[in-house]
C-alpha positions in Angstrom: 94.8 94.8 60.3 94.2 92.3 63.0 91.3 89.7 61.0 89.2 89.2 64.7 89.2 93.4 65.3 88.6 94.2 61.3 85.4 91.6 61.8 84.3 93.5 65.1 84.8 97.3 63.4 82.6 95.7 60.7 79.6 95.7 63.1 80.5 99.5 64.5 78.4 101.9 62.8 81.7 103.8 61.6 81.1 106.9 59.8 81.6 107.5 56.0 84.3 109.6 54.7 82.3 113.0 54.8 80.9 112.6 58.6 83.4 115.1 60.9 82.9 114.8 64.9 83.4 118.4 66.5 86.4 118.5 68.7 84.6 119.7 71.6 83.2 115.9 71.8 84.3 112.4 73.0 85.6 110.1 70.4 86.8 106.9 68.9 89.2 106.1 66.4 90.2 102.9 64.9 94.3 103.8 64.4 94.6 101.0 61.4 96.5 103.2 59.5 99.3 102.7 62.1 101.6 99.9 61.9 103.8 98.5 64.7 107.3 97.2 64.9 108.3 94.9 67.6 111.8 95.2 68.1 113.5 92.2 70.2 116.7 90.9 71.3 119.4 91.2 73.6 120.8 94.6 72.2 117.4 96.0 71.5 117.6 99.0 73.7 121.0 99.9 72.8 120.4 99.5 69.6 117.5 102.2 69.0 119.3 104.6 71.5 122.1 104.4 68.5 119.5 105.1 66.1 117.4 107.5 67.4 117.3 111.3 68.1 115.9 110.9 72.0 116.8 108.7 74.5 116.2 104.7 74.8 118.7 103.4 77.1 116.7 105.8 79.9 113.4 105.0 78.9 111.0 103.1 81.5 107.9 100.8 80.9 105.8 103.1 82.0 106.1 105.9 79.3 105.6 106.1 75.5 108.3 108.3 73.9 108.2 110.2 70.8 111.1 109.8 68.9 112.5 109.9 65.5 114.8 108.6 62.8 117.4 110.3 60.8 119.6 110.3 57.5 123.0 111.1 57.4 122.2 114.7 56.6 120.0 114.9 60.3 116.9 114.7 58.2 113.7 112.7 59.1 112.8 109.5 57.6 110.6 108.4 60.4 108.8 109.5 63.3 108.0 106.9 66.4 105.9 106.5 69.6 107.8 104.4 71.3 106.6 102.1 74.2 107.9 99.1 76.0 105.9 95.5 75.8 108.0 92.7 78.0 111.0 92.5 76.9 110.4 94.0 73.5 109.8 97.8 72.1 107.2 98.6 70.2 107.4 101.3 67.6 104.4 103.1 66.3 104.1 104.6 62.9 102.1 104.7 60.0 102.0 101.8 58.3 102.5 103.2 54.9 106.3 103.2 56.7 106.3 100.2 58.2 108.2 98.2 55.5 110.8 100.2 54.1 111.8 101.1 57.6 112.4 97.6 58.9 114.0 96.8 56.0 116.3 100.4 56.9 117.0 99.4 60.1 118.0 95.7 59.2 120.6 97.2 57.5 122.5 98.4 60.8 121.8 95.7 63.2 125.1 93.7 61.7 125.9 91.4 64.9 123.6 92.7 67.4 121.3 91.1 69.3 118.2 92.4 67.3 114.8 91.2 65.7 112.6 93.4 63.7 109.1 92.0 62.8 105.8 93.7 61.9 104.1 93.1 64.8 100.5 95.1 63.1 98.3 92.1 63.4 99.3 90.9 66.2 97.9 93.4 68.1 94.9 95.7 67.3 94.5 99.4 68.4 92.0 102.4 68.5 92.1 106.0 70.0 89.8 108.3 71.7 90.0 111.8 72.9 87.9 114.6 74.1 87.1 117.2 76.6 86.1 114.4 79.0 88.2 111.3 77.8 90.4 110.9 80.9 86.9 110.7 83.0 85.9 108.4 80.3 88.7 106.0 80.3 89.2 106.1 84.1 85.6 105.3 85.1 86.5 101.9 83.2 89.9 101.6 83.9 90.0 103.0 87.6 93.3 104.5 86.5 94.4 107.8 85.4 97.6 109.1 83.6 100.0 112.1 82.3 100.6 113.1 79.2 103.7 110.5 77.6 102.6 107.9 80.1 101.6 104.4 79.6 98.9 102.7 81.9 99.0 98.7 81.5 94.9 97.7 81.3 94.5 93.5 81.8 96.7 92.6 78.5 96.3 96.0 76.7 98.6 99.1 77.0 96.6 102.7 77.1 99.4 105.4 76.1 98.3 109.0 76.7 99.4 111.5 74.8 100.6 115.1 74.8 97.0 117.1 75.5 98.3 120.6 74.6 94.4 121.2 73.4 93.1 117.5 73.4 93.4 115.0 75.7 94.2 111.8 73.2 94.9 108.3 74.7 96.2 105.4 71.7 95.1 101.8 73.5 97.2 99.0 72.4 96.0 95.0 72.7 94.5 92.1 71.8 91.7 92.4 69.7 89.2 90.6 72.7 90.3 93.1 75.4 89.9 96.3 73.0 86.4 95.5 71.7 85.1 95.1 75.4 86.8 98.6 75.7 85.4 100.2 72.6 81.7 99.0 73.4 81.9 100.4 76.9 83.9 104.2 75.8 81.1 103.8 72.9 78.4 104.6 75.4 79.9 108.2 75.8 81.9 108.9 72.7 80.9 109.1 69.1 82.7 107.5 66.8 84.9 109.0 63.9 87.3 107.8 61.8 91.5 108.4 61.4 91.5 111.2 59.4 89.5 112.9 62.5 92.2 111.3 64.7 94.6 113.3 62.5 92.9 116.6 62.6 93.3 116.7 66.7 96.7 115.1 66.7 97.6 118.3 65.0 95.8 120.8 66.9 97.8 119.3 69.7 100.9 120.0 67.8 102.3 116.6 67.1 103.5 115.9 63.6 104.0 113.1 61.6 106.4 111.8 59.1 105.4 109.9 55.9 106.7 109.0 52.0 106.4 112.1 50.8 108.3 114.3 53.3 110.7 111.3 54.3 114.5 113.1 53.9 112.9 116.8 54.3 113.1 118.0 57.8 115.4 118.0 60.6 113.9 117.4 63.9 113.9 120.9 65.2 111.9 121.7 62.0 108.7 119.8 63.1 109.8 121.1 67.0 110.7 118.0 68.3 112.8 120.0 71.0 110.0 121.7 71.7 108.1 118.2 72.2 110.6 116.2 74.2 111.2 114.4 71.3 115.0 115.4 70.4 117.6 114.5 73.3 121.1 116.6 72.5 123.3 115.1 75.1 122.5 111.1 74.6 125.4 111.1 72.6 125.8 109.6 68.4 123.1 108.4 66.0 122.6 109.2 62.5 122.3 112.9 61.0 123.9 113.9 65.1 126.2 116.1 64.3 124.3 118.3 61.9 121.6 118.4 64.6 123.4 119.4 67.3 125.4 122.4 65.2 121.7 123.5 63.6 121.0 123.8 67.5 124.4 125.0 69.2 125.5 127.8 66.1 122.6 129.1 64.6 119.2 130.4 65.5 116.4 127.8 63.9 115.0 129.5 60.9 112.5 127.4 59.9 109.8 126.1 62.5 106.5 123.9 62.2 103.5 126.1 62.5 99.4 125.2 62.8 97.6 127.3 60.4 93.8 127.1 59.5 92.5 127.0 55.6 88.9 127.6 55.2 87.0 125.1 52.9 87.3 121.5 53.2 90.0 120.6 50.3 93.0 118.8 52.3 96.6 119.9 50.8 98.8 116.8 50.6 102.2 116.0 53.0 105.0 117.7 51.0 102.6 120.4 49.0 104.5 123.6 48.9 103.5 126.7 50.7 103.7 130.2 48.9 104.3 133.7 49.8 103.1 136.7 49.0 105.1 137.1 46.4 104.7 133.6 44.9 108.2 132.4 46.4 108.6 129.5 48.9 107.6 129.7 51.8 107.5 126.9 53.7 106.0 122.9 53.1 102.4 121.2 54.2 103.6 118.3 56.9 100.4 117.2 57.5 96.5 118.7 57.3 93.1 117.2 57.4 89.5 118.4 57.7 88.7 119.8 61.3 85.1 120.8 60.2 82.6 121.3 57.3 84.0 124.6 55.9 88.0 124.7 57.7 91.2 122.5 57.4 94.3 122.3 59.4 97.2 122.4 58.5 100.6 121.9 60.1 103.8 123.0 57.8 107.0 124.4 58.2 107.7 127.7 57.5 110.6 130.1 57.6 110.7 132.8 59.8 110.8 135.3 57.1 107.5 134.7 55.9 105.7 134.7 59.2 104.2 138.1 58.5 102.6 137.9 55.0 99.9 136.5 53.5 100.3 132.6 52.4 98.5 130.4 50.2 98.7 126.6 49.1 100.7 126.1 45.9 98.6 125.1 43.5 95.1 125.8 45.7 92.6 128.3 45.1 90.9 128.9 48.6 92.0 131.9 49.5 95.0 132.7 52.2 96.0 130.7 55.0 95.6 131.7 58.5 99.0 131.0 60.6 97.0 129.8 63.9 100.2 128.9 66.3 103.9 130.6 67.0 106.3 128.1 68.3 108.1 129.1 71.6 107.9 126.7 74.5 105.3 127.2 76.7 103.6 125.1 79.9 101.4 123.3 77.7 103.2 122.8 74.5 102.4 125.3 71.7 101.9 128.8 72.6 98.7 130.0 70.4 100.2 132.8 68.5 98.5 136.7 69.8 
């Protein structure tokens, strides 16, 4: 974490690990548990568009993309929000990824043009969200945004995200332009912590990848078609052409759904998901704590099982409670009726 924004967080009066923020209220997040990847050079551009799963080479300053990674088998090793800084890109992800992914993509720069540093510290980064976080942020800013778009504020980047329930904004900068932005959005917003930052990334339907479900999902798994995150005509990258059959033969039989567990134990990314019967079902992507006595959980889940009773492998609290179905709607994620 940037030394000069870890000193100023220091003097915050964060919350400790058992405080939870309602999600009908303003908030801040620090977002240290994300790491950043500046990626430079001549052939940077073409070089993610030949890596990725959505476009690059069309992408504009103004907008932060999510995108993702594959295997040769189309599965996931890393999801990305991808933004532009001068000449450079700047890939968002969490930091537990950070260095076995450069390393990863060092591998297939060969003779391109191409530089990948950790660029984590060099920058620092917080979030907020809420009902009235656009109002917030714009009363400061004098600047507003839509969802995927990226408003430059003095030397800092705000990126607004996809505010199916939520509006969510990441802000990107040095540390001295972000702590004159946290003490002013602190006048209005409570502060929380990134696992609260979690829990409403997820009600707005946007997954993550990490270690343990690296190699485990295509993209249309965790519906990155459904969340302009998965381009099928910007031609090759790794893992293509078993994406584009899984999309252009068969129907998708296994989707990411939101589902709601009551009590506050968290499953783990990767924790299997049981049917009624005690067979697989499906597998946790991500879940956290949305309030004293509830968790969310976002997992995917084969279509088969969508109509009976589920339960955490290994967890004793009771059945899970499939909140979300998964066809495209205006605002992202349809709730499920």
């Amino acid at each position: 974490m940037n030394q000069q924004w870890r000193s100023f967080l220091t003097q915050q009066n964060l919350p400790s690990g058992d405080a939870i923020v309602p999600t009908d209220h303003d908030s801040l997040h620090d977002l240290g548990h994300y790491g950043l990847i500046r990626v430079s050079g001549s052939d940077n551009r073409d070089f993610l568009h030949r890596q990725f799963c959505n476009d690059v080479e069309k992408q504009s300053v103004d907008t932060a993309r999510l995108n993702g990674w594959c295997d040769a088998k189309g599965r996931l090793l890393a999801l990305f929000r991808v933004f532009i800084q001068g000449d450079g890109f700047l890939l968002r992800l969490p930091r537990e990824l950070l260095e076995s992914t450069i390393k990863r993509l060092q591998m297939y720069v060969l003779r391109s043009d191409v530089q990948l540093t950790d660029a984590s510290d060099d920058w620092a980064r917080f979030g907020v969200c809420g009902p009235d976080a656009a109002k917030n942020l714009q009363s400061i800013t004098g600047q507003n945004s839509a969802a995927n778009q990226v408003m430059p504020y003095k030397d800092a980047l705000i990126c607004a995200l996809p505010d199916t329930h939520i509006p969510q904004y990441e802000i990107h900068g040095p540390a001295d332009t972000l702590k004159s932005l946290w003490t002013a959005l602190s006048q209005n917003c409570a502060i929380s912590d990134a696992s609260g930052w979690r829990a409403r990334r997820m009600v707005n339907g946007q997954p993550e990848i990490y270690t343990a479900t690296q190699g485990e999902f295509l993209p249309q798994h965790v519906n990155l078609d459904l969340l302009d995150g998965l381009d099928y005509n910007k031609g090759c990258y790794p893992g293509q052409e078993i994406v584009a059959r899984t999309h252009y033969l068969g129907r998708i039989k296994r989707r990411m759904h939101a589902l709601s567990l009551a009590g506050r134990q968290v499953p783990q990314p990767g924790t299997g998901i049981v049917g009624q019967k005690g067979n697989n079902a499906g597998k946790v992507v991500d879940a956290a704590a949305l309030s004293d006595d509830q968790c969310i959980i976002l997992a995917v889940l084969h279509e088969s099982h969508l109509d009976e009773p589920l339960a955490i492998s290994g967890m004793d609290h009771g059945p899970l409670q499939l909140q979300t179905s998964t066809k495209r709607s205006s605002d992202g994620l349809s709730s499920r009726v």
